[in-house]
N, C-alpha and C positions, 0 to 999 in steps of 0.2 A: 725149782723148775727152770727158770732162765737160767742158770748155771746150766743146768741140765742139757740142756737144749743148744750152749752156746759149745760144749765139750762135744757135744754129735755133731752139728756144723763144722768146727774146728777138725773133727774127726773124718769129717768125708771132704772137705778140699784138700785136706793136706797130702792127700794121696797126687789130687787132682792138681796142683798147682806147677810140680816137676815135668808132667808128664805135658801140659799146655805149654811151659819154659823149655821143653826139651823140642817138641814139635816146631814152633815158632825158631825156634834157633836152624832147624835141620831147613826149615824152606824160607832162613832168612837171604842163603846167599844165592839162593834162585831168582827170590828177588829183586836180589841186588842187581845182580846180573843183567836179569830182563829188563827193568825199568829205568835204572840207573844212568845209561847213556840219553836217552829220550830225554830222560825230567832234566837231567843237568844242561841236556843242549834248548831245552824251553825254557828252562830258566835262564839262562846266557842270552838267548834272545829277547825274552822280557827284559830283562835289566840293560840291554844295548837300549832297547824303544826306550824305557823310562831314563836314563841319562845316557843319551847320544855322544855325548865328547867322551863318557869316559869307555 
């Protein structure tokens, strides 16, 4: 029975797993895009506050 059960689980992600990898990829470089300038310039500014000289 857990055999059973682990071959139907097995059986209904592995459709599901391409298709969340393939989504995720397609609005990764949206995001990149969008957010990417903001986080790297707050992070630039955190790290000047946290060490000033460098």
């Amino acid at each position: 029975m857990t055999d059973f059960t682990a071959f139907v689980l097995g059986f209904v992600t592995l459709p599901v797993l391409p298709l969340m990898f393939a989504y995720t990829w397609n609005r990764f470089p949206a995001i990149m895009r969008h957010d990417t300038k903001r986080k790297i310039a707050g992070e630039i500014r955190i790290l000047g506050k946290a060490f000033p000289r460098a």
